[in-house]
C-alpha positions in Angstrom: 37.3 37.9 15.1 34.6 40.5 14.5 31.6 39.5 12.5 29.5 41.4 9.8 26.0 41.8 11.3 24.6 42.1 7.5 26.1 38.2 7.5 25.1 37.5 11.2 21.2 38.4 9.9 21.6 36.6 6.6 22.7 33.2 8.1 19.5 33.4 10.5 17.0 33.9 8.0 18.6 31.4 6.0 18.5 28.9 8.7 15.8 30.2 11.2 18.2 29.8 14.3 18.9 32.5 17.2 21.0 35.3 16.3 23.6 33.7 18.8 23.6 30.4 17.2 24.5 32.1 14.1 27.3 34.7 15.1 29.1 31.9 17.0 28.5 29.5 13.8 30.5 32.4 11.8 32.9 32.9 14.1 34.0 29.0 14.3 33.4 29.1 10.4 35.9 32.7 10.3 33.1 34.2 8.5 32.1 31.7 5.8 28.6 31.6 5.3 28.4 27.8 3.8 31.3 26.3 6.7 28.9 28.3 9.2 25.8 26.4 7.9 27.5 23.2 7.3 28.4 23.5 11.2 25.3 24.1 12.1 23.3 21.0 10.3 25.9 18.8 11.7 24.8 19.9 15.2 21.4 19.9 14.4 22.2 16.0 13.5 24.0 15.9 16.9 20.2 17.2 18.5 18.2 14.6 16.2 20.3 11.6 17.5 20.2 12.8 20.9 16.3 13.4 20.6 15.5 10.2 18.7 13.6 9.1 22.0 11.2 10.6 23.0 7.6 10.3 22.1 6.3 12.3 19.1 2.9 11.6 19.3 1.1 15.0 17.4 2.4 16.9 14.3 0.5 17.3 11.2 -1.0 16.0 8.2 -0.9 17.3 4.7 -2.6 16.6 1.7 -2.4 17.6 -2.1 -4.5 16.7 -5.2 -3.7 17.3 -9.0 -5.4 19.5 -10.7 -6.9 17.2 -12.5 -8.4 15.3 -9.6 -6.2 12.1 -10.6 -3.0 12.3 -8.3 -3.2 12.9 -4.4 -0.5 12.4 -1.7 -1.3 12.2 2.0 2.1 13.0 4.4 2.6 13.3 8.1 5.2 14.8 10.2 5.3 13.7 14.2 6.6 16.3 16.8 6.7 16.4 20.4 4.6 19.0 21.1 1.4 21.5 20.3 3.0 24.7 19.9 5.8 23.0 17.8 3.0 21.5 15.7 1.4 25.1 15.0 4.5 26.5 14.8 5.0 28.1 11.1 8.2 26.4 10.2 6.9 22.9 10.6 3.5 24.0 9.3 5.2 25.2 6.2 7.9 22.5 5.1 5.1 19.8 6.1 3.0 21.5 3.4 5.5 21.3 1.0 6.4 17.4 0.9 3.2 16.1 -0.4 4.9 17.7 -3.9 7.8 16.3 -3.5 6.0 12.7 -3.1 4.0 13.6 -5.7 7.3 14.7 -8.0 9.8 11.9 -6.7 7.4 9.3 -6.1 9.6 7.8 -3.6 9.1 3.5 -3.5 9.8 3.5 0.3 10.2 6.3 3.4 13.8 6.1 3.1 13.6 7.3 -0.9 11.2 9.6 0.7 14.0 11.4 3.0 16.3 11.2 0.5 14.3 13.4 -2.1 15.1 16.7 -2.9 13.3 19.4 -1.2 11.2 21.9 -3.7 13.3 24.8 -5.2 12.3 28.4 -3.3 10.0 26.5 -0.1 11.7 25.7 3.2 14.5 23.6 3.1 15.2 24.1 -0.2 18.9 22.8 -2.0 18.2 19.7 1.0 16.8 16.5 1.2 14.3 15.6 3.0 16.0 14.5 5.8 18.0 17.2 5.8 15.4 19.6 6.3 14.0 17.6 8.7 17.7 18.1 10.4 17.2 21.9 9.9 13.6 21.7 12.0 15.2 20.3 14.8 17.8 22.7 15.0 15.8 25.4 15.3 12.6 23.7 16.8 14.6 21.9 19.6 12.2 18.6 19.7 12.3 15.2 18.2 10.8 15.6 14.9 10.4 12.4 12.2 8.3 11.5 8.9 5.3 9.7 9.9 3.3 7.5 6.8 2.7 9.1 3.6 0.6 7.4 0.4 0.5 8.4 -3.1 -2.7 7.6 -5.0 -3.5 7.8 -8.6 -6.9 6.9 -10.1 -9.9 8.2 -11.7 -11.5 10.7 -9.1 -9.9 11.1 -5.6 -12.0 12.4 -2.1 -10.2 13.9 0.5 -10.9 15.4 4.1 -8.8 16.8 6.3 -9.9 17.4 9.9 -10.0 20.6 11.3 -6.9 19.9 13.5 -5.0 18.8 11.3 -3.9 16.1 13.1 -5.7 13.2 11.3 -7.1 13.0 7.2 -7.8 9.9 5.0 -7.9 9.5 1.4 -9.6 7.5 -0.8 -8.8 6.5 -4.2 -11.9 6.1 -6.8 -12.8 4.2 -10.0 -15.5 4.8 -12.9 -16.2 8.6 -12.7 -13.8 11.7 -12.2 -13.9 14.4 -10.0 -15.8 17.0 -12.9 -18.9 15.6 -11.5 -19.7 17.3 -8.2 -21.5 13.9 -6.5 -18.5 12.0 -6.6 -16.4 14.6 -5.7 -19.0 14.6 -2.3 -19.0 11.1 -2.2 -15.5 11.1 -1.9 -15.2 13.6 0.6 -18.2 11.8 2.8 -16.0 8.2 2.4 -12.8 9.9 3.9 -14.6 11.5 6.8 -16.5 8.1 7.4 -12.5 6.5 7.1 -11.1 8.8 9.7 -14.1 8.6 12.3 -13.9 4.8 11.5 -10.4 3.7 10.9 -11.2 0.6 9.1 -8.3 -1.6 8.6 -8.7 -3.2 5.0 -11.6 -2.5 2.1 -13.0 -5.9 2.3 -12.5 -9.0 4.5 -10.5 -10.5 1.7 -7.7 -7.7 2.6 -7.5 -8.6 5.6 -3.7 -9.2 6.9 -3.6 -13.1 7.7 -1.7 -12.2 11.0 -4.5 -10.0 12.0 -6.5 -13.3 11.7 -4.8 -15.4 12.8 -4.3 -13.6 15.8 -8.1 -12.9 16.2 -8.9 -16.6 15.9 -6.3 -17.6 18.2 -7.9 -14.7 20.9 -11.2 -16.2 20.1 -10.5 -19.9 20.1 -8.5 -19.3 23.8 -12.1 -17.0 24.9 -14.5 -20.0 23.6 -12.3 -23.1 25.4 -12.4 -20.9 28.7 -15.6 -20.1 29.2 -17.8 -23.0 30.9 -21.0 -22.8 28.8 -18.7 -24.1 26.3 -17.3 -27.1 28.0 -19.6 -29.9 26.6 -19.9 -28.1 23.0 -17.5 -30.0 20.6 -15.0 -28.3 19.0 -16.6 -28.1 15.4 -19.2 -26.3 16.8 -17.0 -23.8 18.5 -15.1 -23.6 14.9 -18.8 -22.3 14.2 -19.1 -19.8 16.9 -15.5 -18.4 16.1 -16.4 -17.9 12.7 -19.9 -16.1 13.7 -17.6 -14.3 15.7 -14.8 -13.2 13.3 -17.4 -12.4 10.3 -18.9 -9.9 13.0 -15.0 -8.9 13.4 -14.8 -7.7 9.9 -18.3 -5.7 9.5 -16.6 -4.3 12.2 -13.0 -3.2 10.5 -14.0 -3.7 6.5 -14.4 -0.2 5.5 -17.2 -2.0 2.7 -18.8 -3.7 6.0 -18.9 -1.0 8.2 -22.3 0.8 8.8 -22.2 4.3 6.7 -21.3 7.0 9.5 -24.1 9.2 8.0 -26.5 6.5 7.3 -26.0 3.8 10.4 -28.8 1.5 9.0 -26.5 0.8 5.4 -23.1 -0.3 5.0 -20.9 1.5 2.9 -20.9 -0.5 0.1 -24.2 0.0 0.0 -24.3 3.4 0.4 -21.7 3.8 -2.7 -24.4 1.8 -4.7 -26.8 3.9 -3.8 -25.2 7.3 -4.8 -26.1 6.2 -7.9 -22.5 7.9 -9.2 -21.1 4.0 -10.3 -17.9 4.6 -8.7 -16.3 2.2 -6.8 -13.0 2.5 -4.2 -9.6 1.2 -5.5 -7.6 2.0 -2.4 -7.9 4.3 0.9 -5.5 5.4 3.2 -6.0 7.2 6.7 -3.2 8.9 8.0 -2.9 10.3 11.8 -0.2 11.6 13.9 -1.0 9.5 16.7 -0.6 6.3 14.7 
């Protein structure tokens, strides 16, 4: 059957697909606009499935805060590929789901894909998933959700590196973000976070089984190594524990020396900003995670 072109141009700019894609969507669909699109997302689930795979080690990270300075969101979106991560489709519908976290306030990732989409941004009358669905169709490459955080506090800092592949946030007590030095302060703890990736605020956040583990690397280390063979083992309990305090100074974002002030921790740095603020939570978020 012969198509409309006028509904041959509307289904691709409501879906983003090849012209092609869309006149042979129509035909199967004898001109129904919705059957056509419905036909279409069900192959773009075929492609996600069948794409599930392979690595999607870049993407992008996007970031919101309130108005108010009180709320932020941190999301990231994995692809295969550079240009697909530059490409404006993905840039635009990952900018647009730090509202919906912020909006939805999804418990889990899987409330997360199941949230609506915004009305009048990409993807919109979808889910998240959906939409997701809709990227690959058009984008042809495995494409999933990567971590997301939602923060809520008195001041939050932000950064965002320039490729926009890798951002941390930082949630803040005490002061909000109407004074300009803790707005700084908060952007200079985020940049420390994504140059440092620390992996808990203080030693007492530590994950047991990242502990546990470190001991039990350690223990095997110190009962291999000859200089140890005569040393009893409370004295190599001693050296372990030398060893794993030296461990967290190493990942304890408080711990770890300031990146713009190496001789002072970053506890002490915060101290000395003189702002009184202290961190609640941070998160740092990366396509290559």
């Amino acid at each position: 059957m012969g198509i409309d072109p006028s509904k041959v141009k509307e289904l691709r700019e409501r879906t983003g697909l090849p012209m092609m894609e869309c006149k042979n969507a129509l035909q199967e669909a004898g001109g129904d606009t919705d059957a056509a699109i419905d036909l279409l997302r069900k192959r773009g689930a075929k492609a996600q499935e069948k794409l599930a795979g392979r690595q999607a080690t870049l993407g992008r990270v996007a970031s919101s805060i309130s108005d108010d300075g009180r709320v932020g969101v941190l999301v990231t979106l994995c692809c295969e590929t550079e240009p697909v991560s530059n490409n404006d489709n993905f840039v635009q519908f990952v900018e647009s789901l730090p509202a919906v976290v912020a909006k939805e306030r999804p418990a889990d990732r899987e409330a997360f894909l199941q949230s609506p989409l915004p009305a009048g941004g990409p993807g919109a009358g979808n889910t998240v998933a959906g939409g997701i669905t809709e990227l690959v169709n058009q984008l042809r490459e495995n494409i999933s959700l990567g971590e997301f955080a939602l923060f809520e506090a008195d001041a939050i800092g932000q950064y965002v590196h320039f490729d926009n592949k890798k951002a941390a946030m930082v949630a803040l007590k005490g002061k909000t973000l109407s004074d300009d030095k803790v707005a700084e302060v908060g952007k200079d703890l985020c940049q420390h976070i994504v140059f440092h990736k620390p992996k808990a605020l203080s030693k007492d956040d530590l994950d047991p089984g990242f502990l546990a583990k470190e001991r039990e690397i350690l223990l095997e280390a110190a009962q291999n190594d000859p200089k140890n063979a005569k040393k009893p083992p409370e004295i190599l309990v001693k050296i372990i524990e030398g060893q794993m305090n030296k461990i967290a100074k190493e990942v304890c974002l408080l711990e770890q020396p300031f990146i713009k002030e190496e001789k002072s921790s970053v506890g002490n740095y915060l101290k000395s900003t003189g702002t009184g603020v202290s961190i609640e939570a941070f998160k740092y978020a990366a396509t290559d995670i």
